[in-house]
C-alpha positions in Angstrom: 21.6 -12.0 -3.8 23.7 -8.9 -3.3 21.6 -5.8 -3.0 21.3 -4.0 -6.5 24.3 -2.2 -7.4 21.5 0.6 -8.4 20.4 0.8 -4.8 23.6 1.0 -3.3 24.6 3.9 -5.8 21.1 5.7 -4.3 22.3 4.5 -0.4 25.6 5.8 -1.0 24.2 9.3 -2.3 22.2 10.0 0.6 24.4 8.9 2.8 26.9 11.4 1.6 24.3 14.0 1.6 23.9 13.0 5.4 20.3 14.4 5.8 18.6 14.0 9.2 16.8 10.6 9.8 13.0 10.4 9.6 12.7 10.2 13.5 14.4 13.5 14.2 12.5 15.5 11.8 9.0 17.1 12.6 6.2 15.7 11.1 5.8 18.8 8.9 9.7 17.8 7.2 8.9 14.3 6.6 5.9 14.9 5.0 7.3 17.4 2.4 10.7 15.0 2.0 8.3 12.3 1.2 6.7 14.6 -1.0 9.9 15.3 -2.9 11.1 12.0 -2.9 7.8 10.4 -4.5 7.1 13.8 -7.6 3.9 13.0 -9.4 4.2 11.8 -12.9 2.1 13.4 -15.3 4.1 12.2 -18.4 2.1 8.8 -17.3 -0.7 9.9 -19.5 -4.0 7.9 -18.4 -7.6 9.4 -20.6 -8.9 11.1 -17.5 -7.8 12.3 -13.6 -10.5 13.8 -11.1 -10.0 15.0 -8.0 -13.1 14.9 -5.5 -14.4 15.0 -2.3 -16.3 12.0 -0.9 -18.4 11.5 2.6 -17.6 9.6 4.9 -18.3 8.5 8.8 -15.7 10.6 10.0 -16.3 13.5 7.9 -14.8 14.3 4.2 -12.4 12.2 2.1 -10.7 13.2 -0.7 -10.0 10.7 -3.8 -8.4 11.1 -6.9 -10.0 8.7 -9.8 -7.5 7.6 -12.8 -9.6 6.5 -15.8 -7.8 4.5 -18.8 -8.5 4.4 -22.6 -11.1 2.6 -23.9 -14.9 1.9 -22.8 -16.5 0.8 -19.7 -17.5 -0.4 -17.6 -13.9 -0.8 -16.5 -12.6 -3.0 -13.2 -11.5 -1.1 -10.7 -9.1 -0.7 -7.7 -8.4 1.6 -4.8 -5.0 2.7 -4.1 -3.5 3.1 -0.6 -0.4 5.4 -0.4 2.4 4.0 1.9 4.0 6.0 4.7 3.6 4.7 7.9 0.3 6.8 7.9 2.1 9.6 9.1 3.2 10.6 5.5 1.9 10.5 2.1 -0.9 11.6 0.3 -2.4 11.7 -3.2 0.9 13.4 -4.8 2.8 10.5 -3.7 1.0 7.6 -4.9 0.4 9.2 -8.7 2.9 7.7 -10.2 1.9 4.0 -9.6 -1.6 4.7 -9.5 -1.1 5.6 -13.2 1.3 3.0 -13.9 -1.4 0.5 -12.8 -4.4 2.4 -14.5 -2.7 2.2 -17.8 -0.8 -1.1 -17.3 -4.2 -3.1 -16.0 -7.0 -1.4 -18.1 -8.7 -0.2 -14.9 -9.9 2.6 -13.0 -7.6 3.5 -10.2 -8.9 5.4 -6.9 -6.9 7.1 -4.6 -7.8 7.5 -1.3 -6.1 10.4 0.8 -6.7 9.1 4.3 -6.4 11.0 7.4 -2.8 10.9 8.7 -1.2 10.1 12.2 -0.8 11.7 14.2 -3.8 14.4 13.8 -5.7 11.1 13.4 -5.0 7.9 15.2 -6.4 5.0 14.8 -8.7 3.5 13.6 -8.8 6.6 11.2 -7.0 5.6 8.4 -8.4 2.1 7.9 -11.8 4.1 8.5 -11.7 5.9 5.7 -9.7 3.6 3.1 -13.2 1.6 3.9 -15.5 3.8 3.4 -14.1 5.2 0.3 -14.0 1.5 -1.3 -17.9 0.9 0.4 -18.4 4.7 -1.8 -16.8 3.6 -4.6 -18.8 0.3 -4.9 -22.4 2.2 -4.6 -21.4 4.5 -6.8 -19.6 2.0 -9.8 -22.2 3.4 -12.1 -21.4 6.8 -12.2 -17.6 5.9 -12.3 -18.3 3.5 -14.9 -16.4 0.8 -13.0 -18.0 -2.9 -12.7 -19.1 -3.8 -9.2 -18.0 -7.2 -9.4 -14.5 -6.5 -10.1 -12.7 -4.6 -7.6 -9.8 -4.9 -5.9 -7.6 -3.0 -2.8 -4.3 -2.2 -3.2 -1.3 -0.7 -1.5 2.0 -0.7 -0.3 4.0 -0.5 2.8 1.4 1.0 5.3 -0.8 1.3 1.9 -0.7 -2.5 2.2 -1.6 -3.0 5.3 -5.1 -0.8 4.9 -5.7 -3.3 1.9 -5.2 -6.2 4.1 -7.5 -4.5 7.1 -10.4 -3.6 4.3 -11.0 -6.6 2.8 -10.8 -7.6 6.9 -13.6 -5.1 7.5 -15.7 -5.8 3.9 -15.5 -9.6 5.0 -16.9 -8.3 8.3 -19.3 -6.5 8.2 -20.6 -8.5 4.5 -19.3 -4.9 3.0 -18.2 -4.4 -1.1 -17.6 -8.2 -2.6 -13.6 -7.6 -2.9 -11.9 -10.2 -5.5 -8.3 -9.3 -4.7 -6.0 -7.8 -2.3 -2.2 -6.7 -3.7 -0.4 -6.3 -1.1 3.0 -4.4 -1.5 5.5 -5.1 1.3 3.1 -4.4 3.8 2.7 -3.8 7.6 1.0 -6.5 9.1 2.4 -7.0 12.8 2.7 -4.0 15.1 3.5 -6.3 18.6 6.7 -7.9 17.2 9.7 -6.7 15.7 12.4 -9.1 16.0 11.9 -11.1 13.1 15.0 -12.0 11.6 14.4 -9.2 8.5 14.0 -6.5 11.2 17.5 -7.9 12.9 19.3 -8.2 9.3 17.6 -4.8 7.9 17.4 -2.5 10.7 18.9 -0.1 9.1 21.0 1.4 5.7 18.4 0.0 3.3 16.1 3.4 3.2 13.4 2.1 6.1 14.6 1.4 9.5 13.6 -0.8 12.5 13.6 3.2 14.4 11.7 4.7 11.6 8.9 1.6 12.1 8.8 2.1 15.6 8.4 5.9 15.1 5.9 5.2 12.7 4.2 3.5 14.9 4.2 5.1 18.1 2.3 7.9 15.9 -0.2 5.3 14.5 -1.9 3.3 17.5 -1.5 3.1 21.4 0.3 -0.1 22.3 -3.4 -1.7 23.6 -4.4 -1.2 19.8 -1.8 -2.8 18.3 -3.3 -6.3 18.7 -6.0 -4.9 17.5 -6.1 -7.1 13.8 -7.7 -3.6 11.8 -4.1 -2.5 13.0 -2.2 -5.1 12.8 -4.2 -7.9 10.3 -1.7 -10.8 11.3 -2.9 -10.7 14.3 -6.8 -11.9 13.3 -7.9 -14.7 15.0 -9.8 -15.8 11.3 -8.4 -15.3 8.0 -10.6 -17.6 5.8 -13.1 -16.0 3.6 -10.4 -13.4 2.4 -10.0 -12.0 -1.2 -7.2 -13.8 -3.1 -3.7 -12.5 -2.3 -0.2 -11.5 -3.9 2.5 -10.5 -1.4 4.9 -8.5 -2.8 8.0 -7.9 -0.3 11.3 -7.3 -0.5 14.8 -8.9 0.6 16.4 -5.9 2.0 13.6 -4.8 4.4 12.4 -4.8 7.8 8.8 -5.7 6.9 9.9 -9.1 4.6 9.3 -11.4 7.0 5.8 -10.6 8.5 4.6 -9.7 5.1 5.6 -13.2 3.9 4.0 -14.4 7.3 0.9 -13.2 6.8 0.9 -14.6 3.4 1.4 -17.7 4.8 -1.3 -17.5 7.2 -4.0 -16.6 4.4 -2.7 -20.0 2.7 -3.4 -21.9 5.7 -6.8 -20.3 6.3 -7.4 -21.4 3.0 -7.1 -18.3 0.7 -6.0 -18.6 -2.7 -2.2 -16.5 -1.9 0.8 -16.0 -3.7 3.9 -14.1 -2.3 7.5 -13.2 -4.0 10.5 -11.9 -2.4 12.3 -9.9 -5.2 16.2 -10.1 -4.4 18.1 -7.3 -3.8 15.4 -5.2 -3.7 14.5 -2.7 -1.1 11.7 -1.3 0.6 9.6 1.7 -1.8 10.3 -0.8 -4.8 7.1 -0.2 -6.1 7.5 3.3 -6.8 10.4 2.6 -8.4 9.5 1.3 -11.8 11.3 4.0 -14.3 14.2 5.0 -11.9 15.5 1.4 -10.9 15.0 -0.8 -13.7 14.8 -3.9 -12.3 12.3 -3.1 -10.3 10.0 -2.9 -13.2 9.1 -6.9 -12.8 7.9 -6.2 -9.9 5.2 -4.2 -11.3 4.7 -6.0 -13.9 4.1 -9.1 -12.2 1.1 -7.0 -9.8 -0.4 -5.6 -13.1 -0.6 -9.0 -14.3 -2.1 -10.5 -11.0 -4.4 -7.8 -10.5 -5.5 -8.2 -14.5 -5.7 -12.1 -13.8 -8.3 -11.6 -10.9 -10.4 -9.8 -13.2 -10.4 -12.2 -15.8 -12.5 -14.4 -13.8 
C-alpha cells in the first residue's frame, strides 16, 4: 500500500522546512523538538492526573498516574514513552496515556525513566521495572487490581515493555497479563533487515537516527545483552500475552514482527499487525492522522480483552 497521502503531506512539510536531522542536533535540541512535536493534551479529560515521586534502586522516579471515571479497583497499565531513550518524558507520552486511560477504563502510569546518555544502560529498563514492581505493592492505594496489569509502550517505550515482563518473569517479579508492544526496539546487533534497507530514511525515523540512538543507549558488548535487546533472549516461554503493533514504512517493522514471531514459537499467546502505509510515531497520532485511529483502537481493545479474563 502507498504511504498515506496524510503522511506524505507531513514529509513534504518538514522537508520544506529543512530542519537539522536528529543526529546533528545536541541532545538538549532533540529533546525540546520532541517535546514540541508530541504537546500534551489536556482536552483529553480523564477524572484524575497526579504527578509523584517514587523510590527506586537507583534513586527517585517520577510517574504520572491517569485515573478514569467510574469506581475501582480499576486494571491498570504502565506507560513507556518512546524516544530512543535519549528523548522523551512524561509531556510526551500524555496524550496516549490519556487516550488509553479513557478508551480502556484503566489506570495509566507513566514512568519518566532516566535518559541516555546521562544514564546508560541498564538504567532505563531499571527503573520502568521498578516502577511497575512499585505500582503492584502499592495497587491498593492506587485503587488498581493486582491481577490485572499490563506494560505498555512504543518505539523504545516498547522495547522496556518487552524487557519488564523479561525481568518480572525473571526474577518471579509483578504477575504481568499483557505486553502492547508499539513498533518496538527489539534488536540492537542487526540492522540490515529488509525494513531498515527499504526505510532508512524519509519516513520521520532513520536507520542514522537508530544508530545514533543507540550508540547513546548501550556499549556494543551490551547490546546482546536481551534487557537491551529482548530478541536476543535465549528463552521466551513463560511471557505475558502479546500484540505487536508496527508499521510498514519503518525501520523497526521487521524485528518487531520478529520478535512476535519468536514469542509464538516459545509458545506465547501473540498477535502482531502491520498497519499499511503507516509510519513510525503512529501511535501518537490518533487525532492528527485519522487513519491512524484503528490503530489505537485495536490496542484499547486488546489491552481491555486481557483484562476481561
Amino acid at each position: 500500500m502507498p504511504l498515506l497521502s496524510e503522511y506524505r503531506a507531513l514529509l513534504d512539510q518538514l522537508a520544506e522546512a529543512d530542519a537539522p536531522p536528529l543526529t546533528d542536533m545536541p541532545i538538549s535540541a532533540a529533546r525540546a523538538m520532541f517535546r514540541v512535536a508530541q504537546p500534551t493534551r489536556p482536552d483529553i479529560v480523564v477524572a484524575s492526573v497526579t504527578d509523584r515521586t517514587i523510590e527506586g534502586r537507583n534513586g527517585s522516579i517520577p510517574i504520572r498516574i491517569y485515573t478514569p471515571p467510574g469506581t475501582g479497583p480499576f486494571p491498570v497499565t504502565m506507560m513507556f514513552h518512546g524516544g530512543g531513550w535519549v528523548i522523551g518524558d512524561l509531556e510526551t507520552v500524555d496524550a496516549q496515556s490519556r487516550q488509553v486511560c479513557n478508551q480502556v477504563g484503566c489506570v495509566v502510569v507513566a514512568v519518566d525513566y532516566r535518559l541516555a546518555p546521562e544514564h546508560r544502560f541498564p538504567a532505563a529498563a531499571e527503573d520502568c521495572y521498578d516502577a511497575t514492581v512499585w505500582t503492584h505493592k502499592n495497587a491498593a492505594e492506587l485503587d488498581v487490581d493486582p491481577a490485572q496489569l499490563a506494560v505498555a509502550g512504543d518505539s523504545a517505550g516498547g522495547n522496556l515493555a518487552a524487557v519488564v515482563a523479561q525481568m518480572a518473569r525473571d526474577t518471579n517479579g509483578p504477575p504481568l497479563v499483557f505486553q502492547l508492544l508499539v513498533y518496538p526496539v527489539t534488536n540492537g546487533r542487526v540492522f540490515e533487515t529488509a525494513s531498515y534497507r527499504d526505510n532508512a530514511e524519509g519516513y520521520m525515523l532513520t536507520a542514522d537516527s537508530m544508530h545514533w540512538f543507540w550508540n547513546h543507549y548501550a556499549d556494543t558488548a551490551d547490546r546482546t545483552n536481551p534487557y537491551a535487546s529482548p530478541l536476543c533472549a535465549d528463552d521466551l516461554s513463560n511471557l505475558p500475552p502479546a500484540f505487536v503493533q508496527v508499521a510498514e514504512f519503518d525501520p523497526l517493522r521487521d524485528e518487531g514482527l520478529q520478535y512476535a514471531e519468536a514469542l509464538s514459537a516459545a509458545g506465547v499467546a501473540t498477535s502482531s499487525h502491520c498497519y499499511e502505509g503507516f509510519i513510525h510515531g503512529f501511535f501518537s497520532h490518533f487525532d492528527t492522522v485519522p487513519p491512524t485511529r484503528q490503530a489505537m483502537n485495536d490496542a484499547c481493545a486488546a489491552l481491555q480483552d486481557s483484562f476481561s479474563h
